[in-house]
KOLDOMI-620964 format. One record per residue (C-alpha): residue number from 1; residue in three letters; x, y, z. Coordinates in Angstrom, 1 decimal, padded with zeros to 4 digits. Example, Ala and Ser with C-alpha at 12.3 -4.5 7.8 and 13.67 -1.06 7.14 Angstrom:
<n: 1 res: Ala xx: 012.3 yy: -004.5 zz: 007.8>
<n: 2 res: Ser xx: 013.7 yy: -001.1 zz: 007.1>
//
This chain:
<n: 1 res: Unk xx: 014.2 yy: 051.6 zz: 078.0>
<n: 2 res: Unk xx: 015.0 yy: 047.8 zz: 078.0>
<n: 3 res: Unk xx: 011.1 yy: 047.2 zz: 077.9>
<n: 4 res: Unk xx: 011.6 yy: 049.0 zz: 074.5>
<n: 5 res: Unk xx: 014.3 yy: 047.9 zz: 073.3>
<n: 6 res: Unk xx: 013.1 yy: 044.4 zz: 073.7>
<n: 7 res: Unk xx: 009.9 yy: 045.2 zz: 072.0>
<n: 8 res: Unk xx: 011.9 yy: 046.5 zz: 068.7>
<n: 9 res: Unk xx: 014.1 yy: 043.4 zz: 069.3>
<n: 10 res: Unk xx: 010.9 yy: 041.1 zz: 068.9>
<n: 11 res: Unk xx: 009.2 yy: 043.4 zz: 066.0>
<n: 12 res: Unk xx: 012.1 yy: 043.0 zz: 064.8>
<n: 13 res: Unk xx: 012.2 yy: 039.3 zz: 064.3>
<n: 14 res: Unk xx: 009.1 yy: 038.7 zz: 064.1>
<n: 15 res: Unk xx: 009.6 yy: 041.1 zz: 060.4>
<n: 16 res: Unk xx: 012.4 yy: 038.9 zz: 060.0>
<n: 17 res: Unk xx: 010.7 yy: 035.6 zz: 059.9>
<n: 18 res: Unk xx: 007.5 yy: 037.1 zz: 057.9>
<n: 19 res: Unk xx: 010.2 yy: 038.0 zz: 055.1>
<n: 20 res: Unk xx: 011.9 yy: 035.0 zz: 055.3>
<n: 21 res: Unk xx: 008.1 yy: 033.0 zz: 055.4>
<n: 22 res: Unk xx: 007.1 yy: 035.1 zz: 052.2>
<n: 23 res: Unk xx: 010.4 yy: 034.5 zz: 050.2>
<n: 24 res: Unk xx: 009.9 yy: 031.0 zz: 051.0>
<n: 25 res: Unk xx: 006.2 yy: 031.2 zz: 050.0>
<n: 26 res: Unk xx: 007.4 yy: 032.9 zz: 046.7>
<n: 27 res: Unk xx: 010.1 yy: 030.4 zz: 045.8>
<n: 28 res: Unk xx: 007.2 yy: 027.8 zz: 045.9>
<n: 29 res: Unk xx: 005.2 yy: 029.4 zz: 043.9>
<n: 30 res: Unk xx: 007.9 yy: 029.8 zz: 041.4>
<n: 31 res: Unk xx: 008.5 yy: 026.3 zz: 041.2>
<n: 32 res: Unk xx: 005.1 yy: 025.4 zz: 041.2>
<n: 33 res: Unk xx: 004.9 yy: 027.6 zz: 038.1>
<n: 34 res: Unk xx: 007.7 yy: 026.1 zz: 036.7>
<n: 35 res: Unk xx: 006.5 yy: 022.6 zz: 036.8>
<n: 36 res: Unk xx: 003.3 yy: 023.5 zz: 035.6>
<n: 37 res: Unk xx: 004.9 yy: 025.3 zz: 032.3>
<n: 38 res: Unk xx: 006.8 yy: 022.1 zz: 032.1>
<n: 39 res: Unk xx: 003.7 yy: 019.8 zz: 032.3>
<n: 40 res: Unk xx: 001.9 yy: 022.2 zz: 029.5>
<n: 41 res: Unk xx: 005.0 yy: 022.2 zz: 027.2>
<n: 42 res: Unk xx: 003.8 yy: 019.4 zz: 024.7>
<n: 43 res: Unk xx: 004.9 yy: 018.5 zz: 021.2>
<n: 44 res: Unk xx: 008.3 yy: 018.2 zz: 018.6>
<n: 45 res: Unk xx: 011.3 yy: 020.5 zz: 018.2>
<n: 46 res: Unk xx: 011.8 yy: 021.8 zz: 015.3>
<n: 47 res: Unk xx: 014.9 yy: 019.0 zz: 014.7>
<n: 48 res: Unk xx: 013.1 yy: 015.6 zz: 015.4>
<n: 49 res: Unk xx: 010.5 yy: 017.5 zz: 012.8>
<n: 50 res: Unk xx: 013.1 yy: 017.8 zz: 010.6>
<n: 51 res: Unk xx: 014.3 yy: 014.1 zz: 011.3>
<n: 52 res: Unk xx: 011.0 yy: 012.6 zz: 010.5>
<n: 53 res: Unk xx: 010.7 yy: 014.7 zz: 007.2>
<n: 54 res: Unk xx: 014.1 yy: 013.8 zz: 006.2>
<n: 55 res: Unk xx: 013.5 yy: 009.8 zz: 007.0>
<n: 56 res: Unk xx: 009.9 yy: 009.5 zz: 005.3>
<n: 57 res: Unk xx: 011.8 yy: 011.6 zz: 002.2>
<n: 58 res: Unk xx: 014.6 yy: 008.8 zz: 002.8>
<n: 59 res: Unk xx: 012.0 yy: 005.6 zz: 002.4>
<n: 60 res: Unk xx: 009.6 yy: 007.2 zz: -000.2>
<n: 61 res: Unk xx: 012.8 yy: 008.0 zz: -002.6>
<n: 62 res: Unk xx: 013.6 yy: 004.1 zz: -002.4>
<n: 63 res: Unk xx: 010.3 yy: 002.9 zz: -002.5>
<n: 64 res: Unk xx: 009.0 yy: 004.0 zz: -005.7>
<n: 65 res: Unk xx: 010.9 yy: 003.0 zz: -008.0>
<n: 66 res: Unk xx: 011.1 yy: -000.2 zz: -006.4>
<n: 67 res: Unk xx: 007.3 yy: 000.1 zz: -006.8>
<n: 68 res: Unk xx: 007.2 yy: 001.0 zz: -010.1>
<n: 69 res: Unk xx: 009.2 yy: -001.6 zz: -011.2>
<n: 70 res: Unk xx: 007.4 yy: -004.6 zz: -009.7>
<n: 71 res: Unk xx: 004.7 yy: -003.0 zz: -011.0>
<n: 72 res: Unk xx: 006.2 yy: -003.2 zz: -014.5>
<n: 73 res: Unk xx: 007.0 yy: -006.6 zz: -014.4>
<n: 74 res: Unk xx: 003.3 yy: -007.5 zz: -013.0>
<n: 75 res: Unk xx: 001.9 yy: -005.7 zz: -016.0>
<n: 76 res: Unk xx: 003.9 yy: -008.3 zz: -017.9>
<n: 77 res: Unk xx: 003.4 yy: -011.4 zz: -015.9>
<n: 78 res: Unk xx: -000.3 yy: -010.4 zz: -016.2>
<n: 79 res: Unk xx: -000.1 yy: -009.8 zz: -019.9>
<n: 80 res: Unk xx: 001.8 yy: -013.3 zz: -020.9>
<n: 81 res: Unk xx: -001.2 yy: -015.2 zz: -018.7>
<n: 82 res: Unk xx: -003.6 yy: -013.3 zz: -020.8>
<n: 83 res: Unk xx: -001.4 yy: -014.0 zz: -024.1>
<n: 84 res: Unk xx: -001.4 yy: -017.8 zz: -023.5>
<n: 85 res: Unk xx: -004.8 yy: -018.1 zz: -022.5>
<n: 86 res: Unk xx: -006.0 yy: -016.3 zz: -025.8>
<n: 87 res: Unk xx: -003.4 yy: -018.1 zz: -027.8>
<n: 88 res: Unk xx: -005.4 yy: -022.0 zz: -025.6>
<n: 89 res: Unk xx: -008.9 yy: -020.6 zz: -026.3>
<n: 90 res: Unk xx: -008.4 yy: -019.9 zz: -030.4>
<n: 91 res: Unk xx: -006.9 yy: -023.9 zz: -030.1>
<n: 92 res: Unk xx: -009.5 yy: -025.0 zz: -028.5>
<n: 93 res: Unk xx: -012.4 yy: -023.6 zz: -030.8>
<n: 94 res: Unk xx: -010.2 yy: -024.5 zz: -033.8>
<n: 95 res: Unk xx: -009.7 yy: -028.2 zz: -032.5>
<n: 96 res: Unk xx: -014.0 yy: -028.1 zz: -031.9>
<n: 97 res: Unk xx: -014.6 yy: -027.2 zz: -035.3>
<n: 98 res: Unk xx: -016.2 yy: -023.8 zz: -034.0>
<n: 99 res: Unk xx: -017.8 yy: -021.8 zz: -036.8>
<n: 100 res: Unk xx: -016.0 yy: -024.5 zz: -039.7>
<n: 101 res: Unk xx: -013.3 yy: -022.0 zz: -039.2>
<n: 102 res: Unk xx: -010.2 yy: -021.3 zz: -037.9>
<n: 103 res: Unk xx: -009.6 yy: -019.5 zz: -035.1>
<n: 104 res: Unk xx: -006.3 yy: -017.2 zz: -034.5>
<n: 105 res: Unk xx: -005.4 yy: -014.4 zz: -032.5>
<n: 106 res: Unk xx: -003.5 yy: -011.2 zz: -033.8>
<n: 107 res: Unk xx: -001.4 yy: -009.0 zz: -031.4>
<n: 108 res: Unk xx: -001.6 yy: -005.0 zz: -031.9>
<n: 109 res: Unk xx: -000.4 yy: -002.0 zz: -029.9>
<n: 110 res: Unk xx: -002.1 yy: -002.1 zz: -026.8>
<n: 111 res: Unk xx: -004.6 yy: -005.2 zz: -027.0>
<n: 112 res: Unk xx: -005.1 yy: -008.8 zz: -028.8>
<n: 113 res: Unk xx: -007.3 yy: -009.7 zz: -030.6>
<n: 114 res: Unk xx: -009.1 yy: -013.5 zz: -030.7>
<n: 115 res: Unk xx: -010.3 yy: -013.7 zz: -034.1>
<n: 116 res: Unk xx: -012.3 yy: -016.4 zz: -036.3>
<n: 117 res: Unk xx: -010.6 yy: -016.9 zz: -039.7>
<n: 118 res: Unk xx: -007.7 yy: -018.0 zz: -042.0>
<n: 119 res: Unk xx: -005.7 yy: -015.0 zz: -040.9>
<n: 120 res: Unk xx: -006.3 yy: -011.5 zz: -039.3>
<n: 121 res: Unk xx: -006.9 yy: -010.1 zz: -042.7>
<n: 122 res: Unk xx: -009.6 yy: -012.2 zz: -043.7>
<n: 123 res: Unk xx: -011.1 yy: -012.4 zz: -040.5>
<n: 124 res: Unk xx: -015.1 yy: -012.3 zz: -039.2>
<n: 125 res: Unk xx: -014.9 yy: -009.4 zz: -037.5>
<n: 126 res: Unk xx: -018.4 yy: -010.0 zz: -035.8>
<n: 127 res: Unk xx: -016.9 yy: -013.3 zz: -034.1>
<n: 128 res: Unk xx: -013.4 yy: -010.7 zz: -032.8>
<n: 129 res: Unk xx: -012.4 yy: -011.0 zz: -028.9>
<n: 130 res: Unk xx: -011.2 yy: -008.0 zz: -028.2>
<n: 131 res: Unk xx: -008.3 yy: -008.2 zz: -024.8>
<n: 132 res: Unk xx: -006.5 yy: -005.3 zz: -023.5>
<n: 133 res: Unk xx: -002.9 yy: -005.3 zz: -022.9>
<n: 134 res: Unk xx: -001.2 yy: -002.4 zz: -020.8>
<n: 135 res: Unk xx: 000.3 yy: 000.2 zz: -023.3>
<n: 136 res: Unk xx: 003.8 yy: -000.4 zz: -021.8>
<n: 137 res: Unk xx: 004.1 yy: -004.0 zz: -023.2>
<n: 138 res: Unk xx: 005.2 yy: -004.5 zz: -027.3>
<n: 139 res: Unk xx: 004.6 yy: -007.2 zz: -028.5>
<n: 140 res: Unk xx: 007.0 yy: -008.8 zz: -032.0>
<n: 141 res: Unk xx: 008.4 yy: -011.8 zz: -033.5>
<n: 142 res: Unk xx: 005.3 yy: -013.8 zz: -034.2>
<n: 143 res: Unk xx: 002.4 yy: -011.4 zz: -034.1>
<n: 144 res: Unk xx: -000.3 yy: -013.4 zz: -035.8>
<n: 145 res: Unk xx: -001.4 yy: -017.0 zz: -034.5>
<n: 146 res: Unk xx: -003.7 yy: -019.3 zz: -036.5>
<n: 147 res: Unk xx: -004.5 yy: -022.5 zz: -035.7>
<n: 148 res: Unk xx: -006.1 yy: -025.2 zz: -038.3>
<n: 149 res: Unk xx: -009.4 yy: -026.3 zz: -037.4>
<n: 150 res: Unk xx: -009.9 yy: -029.6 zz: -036.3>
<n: 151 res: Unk xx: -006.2 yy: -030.4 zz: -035.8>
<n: 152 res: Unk xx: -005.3 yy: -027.1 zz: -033.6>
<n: 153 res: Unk xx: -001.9 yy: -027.2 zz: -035.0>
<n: 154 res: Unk xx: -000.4 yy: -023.8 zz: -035.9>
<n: 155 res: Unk xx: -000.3 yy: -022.5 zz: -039.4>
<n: 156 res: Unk xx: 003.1 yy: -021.0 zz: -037.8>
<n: 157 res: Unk xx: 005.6 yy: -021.6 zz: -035.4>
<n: 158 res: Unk xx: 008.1 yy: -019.8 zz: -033.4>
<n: 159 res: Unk xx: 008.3 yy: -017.0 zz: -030.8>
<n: 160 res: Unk xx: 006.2 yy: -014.1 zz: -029.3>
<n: 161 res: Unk xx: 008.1 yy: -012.0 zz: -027.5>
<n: 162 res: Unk xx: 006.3 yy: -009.7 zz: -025.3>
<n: 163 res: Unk xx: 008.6 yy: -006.6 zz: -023.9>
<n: 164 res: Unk xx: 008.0 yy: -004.0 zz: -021.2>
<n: 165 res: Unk xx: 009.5 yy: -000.2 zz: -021.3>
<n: 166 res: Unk xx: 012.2 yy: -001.0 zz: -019.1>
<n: 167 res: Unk xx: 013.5 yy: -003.6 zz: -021.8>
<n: 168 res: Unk xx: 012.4 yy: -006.9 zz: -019.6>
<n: 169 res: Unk xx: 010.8 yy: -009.6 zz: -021.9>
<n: 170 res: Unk xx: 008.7 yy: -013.1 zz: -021.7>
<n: 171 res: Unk xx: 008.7 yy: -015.3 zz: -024.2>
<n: 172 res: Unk xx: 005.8 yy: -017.8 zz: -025.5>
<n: 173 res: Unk xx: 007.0 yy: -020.1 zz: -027.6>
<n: 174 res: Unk xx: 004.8 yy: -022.3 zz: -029.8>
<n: 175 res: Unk xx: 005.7 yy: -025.3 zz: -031.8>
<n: 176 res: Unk xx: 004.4 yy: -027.8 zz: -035.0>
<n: 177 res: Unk xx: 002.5 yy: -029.9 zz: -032.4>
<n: 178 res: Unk xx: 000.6 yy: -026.3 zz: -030.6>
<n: 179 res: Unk xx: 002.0 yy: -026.5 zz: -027.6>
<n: 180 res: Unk xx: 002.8 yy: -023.4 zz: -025.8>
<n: 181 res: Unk xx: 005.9 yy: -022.8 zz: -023.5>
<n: 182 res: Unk xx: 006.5 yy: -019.7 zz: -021.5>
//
């Protein structure tokens, strides 16, 4: 009986140790899965998506206006370089006796115009340079330059005031002698 009882006593353990050996085995395979589902779990939670929306939303709502408005006031720096250097060129082919003529330039709603003649009205419209300004730019005061030939000296002096849609302005003054200051 003790042979027997020994032999149940040694089944028994040896049961024992293959349970304990396959709950171990299992418990590393668990992790083993674990770690792998953590190694295959890649990307953003739905809050640092969120985050990022909400910062890009953040820069673009102060960038564009600041944008648009340099862009505003390039349109005009742009525009008064392009003012004076029609306003130089009419002087300079009045002062060479270009044509016999005078030589002016006239500025309209949305472009200037370089023109040979005693005034805009009286003009030679096949001799017309034709320069585009933006549509957001006015300009008033003194619309219509002419300068005398051979002298270059302006039939009329004062300001041209050139003004943007958000109200900012540049000025180009010219005076008795043709000089232009902006």
């Amino acid at each position: 009986m003790e042979k027997k009882v020994g032999y149940w006593v040694i089944m028994l353990k040896k049961k024992v140790k293959m349970k304990i050996k396959k709950k171990t085995q299992m418990k590393q395979q668990l992790l083993k899965k674990k770690k792998l589902s953590q190694k295959n779990k890649k990307g953003f939670t739905l809050v640092e998506i969120l985050l990022v929306i909400g910062i890009i939303s953040l820069i673009s709502g102060i960038s564009i206006p600041v944008y648009q408005s340099f862009q505003t006031k390039n349109n005009l720096d742009v525009a008064v370089d392009n003012a004076v250097q029609a306003l130089r060129r009419a002087q300079m082919l009045s002062q060479a006796v270009n044509g016999d003529s005078n030589w002016g330039v006239k500025f309209q709603s949305g472009s200037m115009v370089l023109f040979k003649g005693a005034s805009y009205a009286t003009r030679d419209a096949n001799y017309d340079e034709i320069f585009d300004l933006p549509t957001t730019i006015v300009a008033s005061n003194l619309t219509e330059i002419v300068f005398a030939k051979f002298t270059g000296f302006p039939t009329a002096t004062g300001t041209t005031t050139l003004t943007t849609i958000n109200n900012d302005s540049d000025q180009i003054i010219i005076n008795e002698k043709g000089t232009l200051t902006y």
